[in-house]
N, C-alpha and C positions, 0 to 999 in steps of 0.2 A: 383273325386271319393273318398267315403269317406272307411276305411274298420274298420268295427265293430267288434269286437270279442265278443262272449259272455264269455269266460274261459279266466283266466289270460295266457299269454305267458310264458313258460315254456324254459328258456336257458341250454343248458348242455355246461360248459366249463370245456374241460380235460387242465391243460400245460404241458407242457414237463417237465419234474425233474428240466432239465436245462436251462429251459424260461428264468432265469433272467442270467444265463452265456451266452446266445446268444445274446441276449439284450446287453451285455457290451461287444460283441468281436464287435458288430455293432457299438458302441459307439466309441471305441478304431480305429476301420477300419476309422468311419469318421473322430478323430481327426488326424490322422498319415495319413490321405489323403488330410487333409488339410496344414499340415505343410509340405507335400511333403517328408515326412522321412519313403524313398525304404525299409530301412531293417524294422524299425517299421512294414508297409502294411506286405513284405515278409512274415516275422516270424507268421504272422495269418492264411498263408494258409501252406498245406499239402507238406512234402518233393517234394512230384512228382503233386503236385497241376500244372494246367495251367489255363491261361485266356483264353477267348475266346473272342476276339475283333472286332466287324465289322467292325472296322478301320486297326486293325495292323494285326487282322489275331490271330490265336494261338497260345501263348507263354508264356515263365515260368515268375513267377509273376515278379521276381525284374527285366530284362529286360525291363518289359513290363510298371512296375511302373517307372525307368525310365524314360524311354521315355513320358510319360505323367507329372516325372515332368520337364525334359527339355522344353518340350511344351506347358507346362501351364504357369509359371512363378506363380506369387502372386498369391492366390486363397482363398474362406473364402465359408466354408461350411456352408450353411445354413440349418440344420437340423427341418425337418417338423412331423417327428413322427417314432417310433421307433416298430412292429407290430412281436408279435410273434405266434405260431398256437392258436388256443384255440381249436382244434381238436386233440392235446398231441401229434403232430407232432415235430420232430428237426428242426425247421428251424426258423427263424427270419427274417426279411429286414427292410431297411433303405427307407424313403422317405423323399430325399433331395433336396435342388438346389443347385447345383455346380455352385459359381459365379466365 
């Protein structure tokens, strides 16, 4: 199926003020999740921030970093692309492979 348009496509992208500071707390989250460094992760999320885990359950971040670096051991983030709104939303995500 083929689709034709006759009129050019038309994009509206709003970002957020802070697109490219969400971008680097995502950048910063994968590097200090790679190196396994609890306070580095901790310090990104909110005083009374919690995880939500479908392994460990709900709990505050450095607990919970932690335990995933005792149980990870060595680890090498492989970062696939870095997406923030273009609807001038706050948000950002990371699309990684955790090796």
């Amino acid at each position: 199926m083929a689709l034709i348009l006759n009129q050019p496509m038309r994009h509206t992208m709003t970002l957020h003020p802070d697109a490219a500071r969400h971008a680097e707390t995502i950048r910063r989250y994968l590097a200090c999740l790679e190196a396994s460094d609890v306070a580095g992760l901790t310090a990104l999320f909110a005083p009374d921030a919690e995880v939500d885990s479908p392994f460990l359950g709900r709990m505050r971040p450095e607990p919970f970093f932690t335990k995933v670096r005792d149980a990870s051991g060595q680890s090498r983030i492989e970062t696939h692309d870095i997406l923030v709104s273009a609807a001038g939303h706050a948000r950002a995500t990371g699309y990684f492979t955790y090796h």
